[in-house]
KOLFI-11578 format. One record per residue (C-alpha): z, y, x. Coordinates in steps of 0.2 Angstrom, whole numbers, padded with zeros to 4 digits, always signed. Layout:
N
ZYX/...
***
This chain:
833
+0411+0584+0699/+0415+0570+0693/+0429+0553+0698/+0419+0541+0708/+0426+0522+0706/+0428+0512+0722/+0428+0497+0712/+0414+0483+0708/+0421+0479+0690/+0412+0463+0689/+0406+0447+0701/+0390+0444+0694/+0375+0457+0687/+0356+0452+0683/+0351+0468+0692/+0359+0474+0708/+0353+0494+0713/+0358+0497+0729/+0357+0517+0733/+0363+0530+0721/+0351+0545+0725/+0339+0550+0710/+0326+0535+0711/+0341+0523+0710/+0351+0530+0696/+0334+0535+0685/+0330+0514+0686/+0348+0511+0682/+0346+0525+0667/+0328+0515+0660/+0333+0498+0665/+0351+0500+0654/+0340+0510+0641/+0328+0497+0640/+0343+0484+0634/+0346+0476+0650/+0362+0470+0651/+0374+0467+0670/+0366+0484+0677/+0374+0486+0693/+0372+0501+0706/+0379+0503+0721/+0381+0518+0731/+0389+0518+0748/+0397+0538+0747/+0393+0548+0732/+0377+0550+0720/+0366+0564+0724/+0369+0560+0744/+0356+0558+0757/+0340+0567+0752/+0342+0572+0733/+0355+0585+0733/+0346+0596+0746/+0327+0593+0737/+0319+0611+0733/+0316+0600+0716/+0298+0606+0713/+0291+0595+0697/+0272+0593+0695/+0257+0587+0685/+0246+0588+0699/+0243+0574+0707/+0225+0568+0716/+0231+0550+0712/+0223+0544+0696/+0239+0535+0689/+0253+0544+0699/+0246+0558+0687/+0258+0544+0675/+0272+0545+0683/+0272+0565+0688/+0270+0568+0669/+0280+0556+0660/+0295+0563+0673/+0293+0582+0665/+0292+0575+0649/+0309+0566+0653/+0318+0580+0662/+0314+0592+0645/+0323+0581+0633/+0338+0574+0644/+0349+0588+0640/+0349+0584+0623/+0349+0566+0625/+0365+0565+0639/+0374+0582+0634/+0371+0587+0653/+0360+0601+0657/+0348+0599+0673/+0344+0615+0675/+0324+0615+0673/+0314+0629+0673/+0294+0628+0669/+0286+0643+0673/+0270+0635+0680/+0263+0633+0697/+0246+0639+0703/+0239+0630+0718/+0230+0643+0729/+0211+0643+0735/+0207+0656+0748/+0191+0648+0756/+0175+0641+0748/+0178+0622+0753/+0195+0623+0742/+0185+0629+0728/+0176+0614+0729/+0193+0605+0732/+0197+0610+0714/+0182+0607+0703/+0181+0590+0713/+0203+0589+0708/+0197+0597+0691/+0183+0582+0685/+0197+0571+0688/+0208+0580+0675/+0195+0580+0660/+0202+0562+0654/+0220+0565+0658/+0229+0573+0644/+0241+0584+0655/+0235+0603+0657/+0225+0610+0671/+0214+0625+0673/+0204+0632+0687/+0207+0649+0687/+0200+0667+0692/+0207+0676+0704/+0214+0688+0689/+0223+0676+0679/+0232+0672+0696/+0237+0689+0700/+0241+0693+0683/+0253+0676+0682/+0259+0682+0699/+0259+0702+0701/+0268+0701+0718/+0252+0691+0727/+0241+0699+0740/+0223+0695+0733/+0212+0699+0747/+0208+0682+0751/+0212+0674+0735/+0196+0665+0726/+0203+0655+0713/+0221+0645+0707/+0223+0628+0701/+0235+0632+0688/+0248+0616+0679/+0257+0626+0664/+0270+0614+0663/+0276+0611+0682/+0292+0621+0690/+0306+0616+0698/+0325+0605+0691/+0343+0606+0700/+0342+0588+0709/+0359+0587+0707/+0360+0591+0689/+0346+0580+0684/+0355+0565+0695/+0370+0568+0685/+0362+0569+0669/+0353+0552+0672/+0370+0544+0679/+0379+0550+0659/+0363+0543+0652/+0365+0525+0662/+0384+0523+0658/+0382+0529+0641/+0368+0512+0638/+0381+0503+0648/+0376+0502+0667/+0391+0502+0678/+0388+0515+0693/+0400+0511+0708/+0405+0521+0722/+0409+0525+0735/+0404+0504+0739/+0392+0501+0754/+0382+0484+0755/+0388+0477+0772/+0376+0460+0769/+0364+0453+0758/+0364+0431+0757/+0347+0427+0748/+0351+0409+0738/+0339+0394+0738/+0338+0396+0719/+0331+0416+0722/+0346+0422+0718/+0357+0436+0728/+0374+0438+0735/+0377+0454+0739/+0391+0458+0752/+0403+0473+0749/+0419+0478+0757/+0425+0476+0737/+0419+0457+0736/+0403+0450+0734/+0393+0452+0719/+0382+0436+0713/+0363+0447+0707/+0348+0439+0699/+0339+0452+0708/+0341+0468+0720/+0331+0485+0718/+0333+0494+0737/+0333+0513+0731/+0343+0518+0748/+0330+0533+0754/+0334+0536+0771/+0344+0521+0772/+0332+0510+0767/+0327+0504+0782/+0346+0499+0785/+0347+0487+0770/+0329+0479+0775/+0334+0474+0793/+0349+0464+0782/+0337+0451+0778/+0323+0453+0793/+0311+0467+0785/+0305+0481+0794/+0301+0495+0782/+0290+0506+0789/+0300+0523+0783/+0305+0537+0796/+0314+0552+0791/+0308+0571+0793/+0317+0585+0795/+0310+0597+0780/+0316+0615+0781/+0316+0627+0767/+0322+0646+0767/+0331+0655+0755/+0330+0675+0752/+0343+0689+0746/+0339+0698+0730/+0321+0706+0730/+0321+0722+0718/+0302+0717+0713/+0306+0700+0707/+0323+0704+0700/+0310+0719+0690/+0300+0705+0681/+0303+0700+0663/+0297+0682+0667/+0302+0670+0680/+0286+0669+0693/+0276+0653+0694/+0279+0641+0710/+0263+0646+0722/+0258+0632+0733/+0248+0641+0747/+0238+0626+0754/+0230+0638+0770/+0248+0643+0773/+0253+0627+0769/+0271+0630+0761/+0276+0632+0744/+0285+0645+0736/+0295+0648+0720/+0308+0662+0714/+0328+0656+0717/+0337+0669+0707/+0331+0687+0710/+0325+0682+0727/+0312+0668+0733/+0314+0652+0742/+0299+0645+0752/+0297+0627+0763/+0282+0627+0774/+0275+0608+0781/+0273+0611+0800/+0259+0604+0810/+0263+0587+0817/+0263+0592+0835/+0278+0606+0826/+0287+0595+0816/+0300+0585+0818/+0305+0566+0816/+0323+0559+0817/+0317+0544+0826/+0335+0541+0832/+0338+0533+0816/+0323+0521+0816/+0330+0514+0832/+0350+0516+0828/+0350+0517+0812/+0357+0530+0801/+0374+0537+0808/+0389+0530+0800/+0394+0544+0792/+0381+0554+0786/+0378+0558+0768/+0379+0577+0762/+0376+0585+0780/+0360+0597+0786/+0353+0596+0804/+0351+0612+0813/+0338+0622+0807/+0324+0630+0817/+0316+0647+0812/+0306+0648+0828/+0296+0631+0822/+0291+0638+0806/+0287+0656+0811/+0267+0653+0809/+0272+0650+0793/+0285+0664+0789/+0269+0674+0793/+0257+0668+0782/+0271+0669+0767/+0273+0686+0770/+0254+0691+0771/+0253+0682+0754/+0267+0688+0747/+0271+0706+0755/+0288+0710+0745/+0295+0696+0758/+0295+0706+0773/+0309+0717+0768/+0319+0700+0761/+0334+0696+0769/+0334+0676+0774/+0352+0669+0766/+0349+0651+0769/+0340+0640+0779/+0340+0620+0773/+0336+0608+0786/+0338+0590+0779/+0332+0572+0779/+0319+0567+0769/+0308+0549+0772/+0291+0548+0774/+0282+0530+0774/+0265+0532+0785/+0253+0539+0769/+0269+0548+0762/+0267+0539+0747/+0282+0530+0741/+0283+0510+0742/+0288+0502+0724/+0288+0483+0719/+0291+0467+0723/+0290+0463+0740/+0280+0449+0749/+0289+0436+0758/+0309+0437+0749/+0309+0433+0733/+0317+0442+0720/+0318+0457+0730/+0312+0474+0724/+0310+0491+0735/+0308+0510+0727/+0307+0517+0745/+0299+0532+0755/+0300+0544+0742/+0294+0563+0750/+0293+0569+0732/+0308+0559+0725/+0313+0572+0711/+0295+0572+0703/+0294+0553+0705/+0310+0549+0700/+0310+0547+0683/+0292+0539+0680/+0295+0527+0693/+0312+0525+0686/+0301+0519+0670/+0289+0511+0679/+0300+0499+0689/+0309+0493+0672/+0295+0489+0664/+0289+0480+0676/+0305+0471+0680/+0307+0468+0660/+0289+0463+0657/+0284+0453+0673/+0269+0463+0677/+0265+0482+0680/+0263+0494+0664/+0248+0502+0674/+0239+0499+0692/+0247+0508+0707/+0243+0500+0720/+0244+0513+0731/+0263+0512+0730/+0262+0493+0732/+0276+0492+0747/+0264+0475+0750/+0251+0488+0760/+0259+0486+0774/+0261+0472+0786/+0266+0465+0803/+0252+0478+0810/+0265+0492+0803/+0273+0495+0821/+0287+0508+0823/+0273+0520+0833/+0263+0518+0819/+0274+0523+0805/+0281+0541+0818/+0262+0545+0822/+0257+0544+0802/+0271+0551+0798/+0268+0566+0809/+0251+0566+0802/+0254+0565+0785/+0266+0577+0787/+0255+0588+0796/+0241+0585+0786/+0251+0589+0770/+0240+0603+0760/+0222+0599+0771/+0209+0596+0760/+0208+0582+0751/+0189+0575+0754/+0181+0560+0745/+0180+0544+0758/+0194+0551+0770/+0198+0544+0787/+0214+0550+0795/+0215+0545+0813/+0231+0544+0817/+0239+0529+0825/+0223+0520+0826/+0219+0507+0829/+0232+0494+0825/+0234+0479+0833/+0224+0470+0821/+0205+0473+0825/+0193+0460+0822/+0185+0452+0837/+0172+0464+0836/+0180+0479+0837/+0178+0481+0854/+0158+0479+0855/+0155+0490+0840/+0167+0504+0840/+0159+0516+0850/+0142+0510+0839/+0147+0516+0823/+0159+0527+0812/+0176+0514+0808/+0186+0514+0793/+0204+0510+0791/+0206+0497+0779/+0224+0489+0780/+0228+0492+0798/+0210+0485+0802/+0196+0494+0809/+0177+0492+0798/+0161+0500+0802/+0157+0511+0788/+0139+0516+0795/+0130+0514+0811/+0122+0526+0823/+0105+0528+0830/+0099+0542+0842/+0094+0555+0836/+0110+0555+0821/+0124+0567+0821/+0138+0557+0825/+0156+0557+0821/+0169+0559+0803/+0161+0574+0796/+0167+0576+0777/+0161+0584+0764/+0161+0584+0743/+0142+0585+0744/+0129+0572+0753/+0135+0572+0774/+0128+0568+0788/+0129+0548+0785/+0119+0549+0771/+0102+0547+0779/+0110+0532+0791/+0117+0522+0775/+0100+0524+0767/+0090+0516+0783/+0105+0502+0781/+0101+0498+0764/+0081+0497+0769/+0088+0485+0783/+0096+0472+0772/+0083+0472+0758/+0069+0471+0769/+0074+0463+0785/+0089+0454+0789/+0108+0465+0792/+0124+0460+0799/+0141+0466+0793/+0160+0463+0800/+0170+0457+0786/+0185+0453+0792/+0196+0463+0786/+0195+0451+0771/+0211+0443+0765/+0210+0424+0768/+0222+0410+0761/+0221+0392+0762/+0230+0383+0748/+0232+0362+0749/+0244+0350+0741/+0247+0338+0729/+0246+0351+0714/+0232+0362+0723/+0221+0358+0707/+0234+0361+0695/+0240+0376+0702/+0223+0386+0703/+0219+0379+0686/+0234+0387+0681/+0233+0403+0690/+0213+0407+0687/+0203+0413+0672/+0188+0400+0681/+0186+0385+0683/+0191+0376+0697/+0175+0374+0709/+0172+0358+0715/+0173+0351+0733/+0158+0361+0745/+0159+0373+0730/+0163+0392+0729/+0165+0402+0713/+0172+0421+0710/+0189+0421+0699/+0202+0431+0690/+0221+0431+0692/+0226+0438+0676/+0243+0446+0670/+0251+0440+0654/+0244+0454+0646/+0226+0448+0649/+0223+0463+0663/+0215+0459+0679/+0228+0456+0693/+0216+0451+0706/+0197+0445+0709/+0195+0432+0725/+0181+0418+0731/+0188+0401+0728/+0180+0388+0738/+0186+0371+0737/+0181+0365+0758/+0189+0345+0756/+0198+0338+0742/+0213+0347+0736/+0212+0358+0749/+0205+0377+0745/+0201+0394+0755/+0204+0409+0744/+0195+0426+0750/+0202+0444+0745/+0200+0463+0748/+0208+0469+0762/+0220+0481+0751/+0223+0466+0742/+0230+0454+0755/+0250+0452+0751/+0247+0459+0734/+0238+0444+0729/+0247+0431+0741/+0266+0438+0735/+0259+0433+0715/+0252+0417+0720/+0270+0412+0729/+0279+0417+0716/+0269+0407+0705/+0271+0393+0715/+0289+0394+0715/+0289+0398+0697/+0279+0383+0693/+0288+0370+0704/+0269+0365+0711/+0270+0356+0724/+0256+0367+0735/+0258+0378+0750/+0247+0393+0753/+0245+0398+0773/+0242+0418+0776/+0225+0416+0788/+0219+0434+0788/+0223+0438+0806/+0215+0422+0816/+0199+0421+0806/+0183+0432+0810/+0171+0435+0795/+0153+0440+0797/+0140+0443+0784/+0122+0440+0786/+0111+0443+0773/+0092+0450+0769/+0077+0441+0767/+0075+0433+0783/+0094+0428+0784/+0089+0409+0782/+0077+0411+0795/+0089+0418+0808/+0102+0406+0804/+0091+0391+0806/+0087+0395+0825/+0105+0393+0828/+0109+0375+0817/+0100+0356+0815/+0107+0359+0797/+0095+0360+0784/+0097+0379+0778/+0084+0378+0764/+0086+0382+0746/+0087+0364+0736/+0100+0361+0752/+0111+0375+0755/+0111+0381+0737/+0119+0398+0732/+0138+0397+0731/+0140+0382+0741/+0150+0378+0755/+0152+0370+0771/+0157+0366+0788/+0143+0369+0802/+0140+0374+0821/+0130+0390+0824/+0126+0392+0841/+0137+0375+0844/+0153+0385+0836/+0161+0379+0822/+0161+0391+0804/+0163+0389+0787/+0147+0396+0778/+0148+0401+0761/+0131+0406+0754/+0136+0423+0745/+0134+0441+0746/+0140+0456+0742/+0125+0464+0744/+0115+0452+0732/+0102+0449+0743/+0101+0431+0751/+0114+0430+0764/+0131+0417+0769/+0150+0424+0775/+0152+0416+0792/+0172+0409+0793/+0177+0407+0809/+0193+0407+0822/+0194+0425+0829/+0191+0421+0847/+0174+0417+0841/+0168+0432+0834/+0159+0439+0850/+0151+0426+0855/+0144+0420+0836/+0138+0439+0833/+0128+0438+0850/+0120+0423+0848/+0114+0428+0828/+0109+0446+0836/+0098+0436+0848/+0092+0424+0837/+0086+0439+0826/+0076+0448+0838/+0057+0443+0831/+0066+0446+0813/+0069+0464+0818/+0089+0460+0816/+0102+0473+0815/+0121+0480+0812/+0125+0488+0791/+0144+0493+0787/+0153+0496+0770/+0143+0511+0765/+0127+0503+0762/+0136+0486+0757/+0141+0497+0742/+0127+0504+0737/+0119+0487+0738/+0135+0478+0724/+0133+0494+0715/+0113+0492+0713/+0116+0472+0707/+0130+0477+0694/+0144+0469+0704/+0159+0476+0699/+0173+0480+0711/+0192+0476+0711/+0202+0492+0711/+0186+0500+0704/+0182+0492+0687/+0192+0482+0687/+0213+0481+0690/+0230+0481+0681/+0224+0494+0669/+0207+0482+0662/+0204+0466+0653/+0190+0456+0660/+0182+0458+0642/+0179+0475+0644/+0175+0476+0662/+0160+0463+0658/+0167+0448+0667/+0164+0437+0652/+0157+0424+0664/+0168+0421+0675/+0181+0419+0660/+0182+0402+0653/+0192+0405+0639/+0186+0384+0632/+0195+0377+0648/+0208+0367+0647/+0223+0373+0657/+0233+0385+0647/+0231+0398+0662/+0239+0415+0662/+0232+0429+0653/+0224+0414+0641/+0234+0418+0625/+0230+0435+0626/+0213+0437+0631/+0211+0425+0615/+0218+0440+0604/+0210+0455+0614/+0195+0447+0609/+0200+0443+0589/+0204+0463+0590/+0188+0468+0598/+0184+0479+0611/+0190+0499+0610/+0177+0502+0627/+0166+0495+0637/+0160+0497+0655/+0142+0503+0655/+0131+0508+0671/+0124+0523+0672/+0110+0533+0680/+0113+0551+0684/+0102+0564+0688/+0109+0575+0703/+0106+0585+0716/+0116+0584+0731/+0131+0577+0725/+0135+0560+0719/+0148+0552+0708/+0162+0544+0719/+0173+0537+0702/+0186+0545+0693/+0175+0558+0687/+0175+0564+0668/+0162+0557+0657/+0156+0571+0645/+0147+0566+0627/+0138+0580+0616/+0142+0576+0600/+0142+0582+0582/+0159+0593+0581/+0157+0598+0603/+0155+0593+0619/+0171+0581+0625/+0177+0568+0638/+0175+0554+0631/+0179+0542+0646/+0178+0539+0665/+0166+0533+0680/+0173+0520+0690/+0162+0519+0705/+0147+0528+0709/+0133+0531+0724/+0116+0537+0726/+0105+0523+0723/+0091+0523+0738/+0081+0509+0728/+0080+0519+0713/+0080+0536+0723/+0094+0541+0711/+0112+0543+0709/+0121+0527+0700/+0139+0525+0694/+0151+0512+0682/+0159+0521+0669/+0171+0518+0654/+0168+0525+0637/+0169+0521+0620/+0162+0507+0611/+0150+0517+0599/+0142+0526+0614/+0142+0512+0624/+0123+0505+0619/+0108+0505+0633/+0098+0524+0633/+0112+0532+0627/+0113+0549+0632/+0130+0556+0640/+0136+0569+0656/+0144+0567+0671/+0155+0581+0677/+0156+0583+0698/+0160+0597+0707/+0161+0610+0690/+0144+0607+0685/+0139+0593+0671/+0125+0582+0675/+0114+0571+0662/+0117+0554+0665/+0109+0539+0654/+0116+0521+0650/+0104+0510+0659/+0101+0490+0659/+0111+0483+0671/+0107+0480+0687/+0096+0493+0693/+0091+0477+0704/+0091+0459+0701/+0101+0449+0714/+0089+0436+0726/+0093+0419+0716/+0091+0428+0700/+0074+0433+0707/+0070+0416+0715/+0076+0409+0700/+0063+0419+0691/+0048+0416+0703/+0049+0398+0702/+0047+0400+0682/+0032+0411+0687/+0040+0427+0680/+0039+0442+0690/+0054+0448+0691/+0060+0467+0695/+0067+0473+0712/
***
């Protein structure tokens, strides 16, 4: 073991890591690697303490996340050379792990895991129930129907792999003290740090929190509320087993997802942790309200055999030669779970210069790509990929403390339940923040959580089976969406979108700063256009509506996952930039609705003396009017493509405004359409999707967004420079929109995208986003591939659920949107639906 040194060496470090468990010290190790110099970590007993040294320290490349695939792999391929690099050995086995299917809806689970895999480069294979027993001869295979098998994945020595990482951060010349604890962090007005120590204070550009279950200790310093909770995860250890100490090869790590535990061999015995159900398991919420206990570090609770009985039993039934095993340890420790178990990493909203790599459930597998990750990103200014599913920015105010236990719980709980396309979990909902209209329609229609807010993915009607039934195949709200779609094309449909993500920017520089900070020009005053934030890399940081309501003053419109992503780059760019703007968060007070369909114009007249027509409201104009005598901001844009406005208006409004347009739509045949069939209608028009085709992983060349890119403007905005020599190089891929020919299944995105070439058949790209297309009576998805297959009619396959279907390139859209079409008409063209 090696001599800590209570000692901070220096007053001043351009990075200041405060937690010395495996996450902090594998940033210390990359950052230090990377030649960053005034690496500082800070750790408040020993390295390792906390929730590292007691991990199981299972290492996969599974993952159902499309990029946490990234991290998963590029920490195994880490942990296999750092022996050599450090001189420390970590004590990594690989043996392989088999993920185990013993019902029919798993199988499906897998193929659905495995057409995710085909444009991955890390190895998976679904497997018989042969190959299984044969890479594990001790399992019972009655109920065994197939394996998910990762050659590559296994298990480390946490505390090994920590200290190999500590030798390799000193060796590029980070300084690792402890034992130091942070007693205070003083933010700066110039955004730089003093962090308080018992030691002195040290002066830090910036400060990474990597505490684990302390985390929420070093938030509350400067008024954050991290919405982490630690669970108490028990694992069991065994004696010697006589079968296992037989074999000539060490067994694969089994994940039992019915059982739900994992199991791997420890020695010549076995060691297995089971995840509990959440009425079971349990939370240490004494530490969310107290915080941590001063003294804790390396202890164990008390463990509890009776709660994981269940458990025990199904082990044993799997794997019988554990019934005559001896149980020589039980562990019973601390690890944090945030409310979707998956960690929170990056820049946070609201403080600036501070960065969190928090909530990690899996922190041995994650350590050492987000390690990587985080660097880079603190190096380069922007992500090296899109994960915003870690993006600590997720959550909000909404994020109570009930909320984060009841998730947790959940989450917990819900650890190995199949993982279905479009899932809902209930837990904790709803949030405080439901739109005005939750009330009214909630009992109306199926919700959707979309960042703490309640949406209506489809609406009911007698006669339809209600309720969250999932499925990898069509489901019982297929039918619904499709009478939703027929609504808004034919009739006129209403749709509660206010979940959206609304800012309001004004200033002096207001002008200057979108010019800066957008790809499009800036629209005029009573205008609205769609723009790009881009990264300096020319990747797509964000897609919002800018309207410009007076002059110099704006309202910018989001995603709802997008909220504080979005808002924490535009204030740092603020600040960055010294523009003298302010942007105002006005998500939570302002209702949207969407009105949109053929007779939208005629609805909304009824209610307004303001002239609604076409040569005076045109498409993608803006202004202030009474509906119904109360005031909104109408945009005339949709989503759906379809001729419609997006209502703006103060939340306690919402009720009121929806009746009076549901009353005024009666002759018009008026009704309610959610997300589901919005959707299908973008997808249909060839509208892409942030987070879909578009995000930190694409250019906007590539995604087909050359319009909205004005590369001849002006301003100097970021991403310009190199957008200019992304398109000198020429495009590598293209996004193209296919058609599919399916039976009951239909592409979601992120399936493989099969081509039959000369040499064989081979992925050659990805969908992006998909749906069956009710207007074409066919399925439809977006989909990357390569440039030289990329022309319209070519012929390619999409792989869902095992099976590969045929799938043509096709004109985009499938439909033209309504001012394209009236646009046409007046020409006298005839233009298609």
């Amino acid at each position: 073991k090696e001599a800590s040194s209570p000692s901070l060496g220096k007053d001043r470090a351009d990075t200041v890591i405060i937690g010395g468990g495996c996450v902090g010290v594998s940033l210390a190790y990359h950052l230090a690697k990377a030649g960053l110099k005034d690496v500082v970590l800070l750790e408040k007993s020993e390295l390792t303490a906390g929730s590292t040294w007691h991990a199981a320290g299972l290492t996969t490349y599974f993952h159902p996340g499309i990029n946490l695939k990234k991290i998963h792999a590029y920490s195994i391929k880490l942990y296999e050379k750092l022996e050599e690099e450090t001189g420390q050995a970590v004590g990594f086995h690989q043996p392989g792990s088999i993920r185990i299917a013993s019902t029919p809806t798993r199988v499906d689970e897998f193929k659905y895991q495995m057409t995710r895999a085909g444009w991955h480069p890390t190895e998976q294979y679904l497997i018989t129930p042969e190959k299984v027993q044969e890479l594990f001869p001790l399992l019972n295979m009655d109920k065994v129907l197939a394996g998910l098998y990762n050659p590559g994945d296994g298990h480390i020595d946490p505390y090994s792999l920590t200290m190999a990482l500590a030798a390799g951060a000193r060796k590029y010349g980070a300084q690792l003290n402890y034992p130091v604890q942070v007693t205070n962090l003083n933010p700066q007005s110039d955004g730089t740090w003093e962090v308080e120590t018992p030691l002195g204070i040290i002066q830090a550009k910036r400060i990474v929190n990597t505490a684990g279950f302390w985390a929420r200790d070093i938030g509350k310093m400067i008024g954050l509320q991290h919405p982490l909770i630690p669970v108490h995860h028990q694992y069991v250890v065994t004696s010697t087993i006589p079968e296992v100490k037989a074999l000539k090869t060490e067994l694969p790590v089994i994940r039992d997802l019915e059982g739900s535990y994992y199991l791997r061999q420890e020695r010549d015995g076995l060691l297995f942790g089971p995840y509990e159900s959440e009425e079971k398991m349990k939370l240490q919420e004494s530490w969310v309200t107290n915080g941590v206990p001063p003294g804790f570090g390396k202890e164990l609770f008390e463990s509890d055999l009776d709660r994981i009985m269940e458990h025990i039993e199904a082990a044993m039934e799997m794997v019988p030669v554990l019934r005559k095993a001896d149980i020589v340890n039980t562990i019973s420790g601390p690890i944090t779970y945030s409310p979707d178990i998956l960690p929170m990493v990056g820049p946070h909203q609201g403080v600036r210069n501070y960065w969190v790599a928090i909530g990690f459930g899996y922190g041995i597998i994650h350590a050492g790509g987000m390690g990587k990750y985080l660097s880079d990103w603190i190096l380069e200014g922007e992500p090296p990929f899109d994960l915003i599913e870690v993006d600590p920015n997720r959550y909000g105010k909404w994020t109570t403390t009930e909320y984060t236990a009841a998730k947790a719980r959940e989450s917990y709980g819900f650890n190995n339940i199949v993982g279905y396309p479009k899932e809902e979990r209930f837990a904790g909902r709803p949030t405080e923040r439901t739109s005005g209209l939750y009330d009214l329609l909630k009992s109306k229609c199926s919700m959707g959580f979309h960042a703490g807010w309640e949406q209506p993915h489809w609406f009911y009607k007698p006669g339809d089976e209600t309720g969250y039934k999932p499925s990898f195949r069509r489901t019982n709200w297929f039918d619904p969406v499709g009478r939703e779609y027929k609504q808004v094309m034919e009739k006129v449909g209403v749709i509660d979108l206010s979940p959206f993500g609304k800012f309001k920017v004004k200033g002096t520089d207001s002008v200057k700063l979108l010019d800066h900070l957008f790809a499009n020009v800036v629209p005029k005053v009573g205008s609205t256009n769609i723009s790009h934030m881009l990264t300096p890399r020319g990747k797509v940081y964000a897609e919002l509506t800018v309207s410009q309501l007076y002059p110099g003053e704006f309202m910018l419109v989001t995603g709802s996952g997008s909220e504080l992503h979005d808002l924490r780059w535009i204030e740092e760019q603020i600040t960055r930039g010294g523009y003298k703007a302010e942007i105002e968060n006005m998500t939570d007070e302002m209702g949207v609705l969407g009105v949109a369909g053929p007779y939208a114009r005629q609805v909304l007249q009824k209610l307004t003396k303001e002239d609604l027509s076409d040569a005076s409201f045109k498409f993608l104009q803006c202004r202030h009017l009474k509906l119904s005598n109360i005031p909104v901001t109408a945009i005339r844009i949709s989503y759906t493509g379809e001729l419609g406005w997006e209502l703006y208006h103060r939340k306690q409004d919402s009720v009121p405004l929806y009746s009076a347009i549901m009353e005024a739509g009666q002759k018009e045949g008026i009704d309610d359409f959610g997300t589901y069939a919005l959707n299908t209608l973008r997808l249909e028009k060839g509208f892409r999707a942030w987070g879909a085709e578009m995000n930190c992983d694409t250019n906007p060349l590539e995604a087909g967004l050359e319009y909205f890119v004005k590369l001849n403007k002006a301003a100097d905005f970021t991403g310009k420079q190199a957008l200019k020599q992304i398109k000198e190089k020429g495009l590598k891929r293209r996004l193209v929109y296919l058609t599919v020919d399916t039976d009951n299944v239909d592409p979601e995105g992120n399936e493989s995208v099969w081509h039959n070439g000369k040499a064989r058949t081979t992925v050659i790209g990805n969908t992006t986003s998909g749906c069956f297309s009710y207007g074409a009576q066919q399925s439809l998805a977006f989909a990357y591939v390569p440039m030289e297959l990329s022309k319209v009619g070519q012929k390619l396959e999409v792989e869902l659920l095992g099976k590969n279907y045929p799938a043509t390139i096709a004109q985009e859209p499938l439909v033209l949107t309504e001012p394209t079409r009236t646009r046409l008409q007046r020409k006298g063209e005839s233009p298609k639906m």
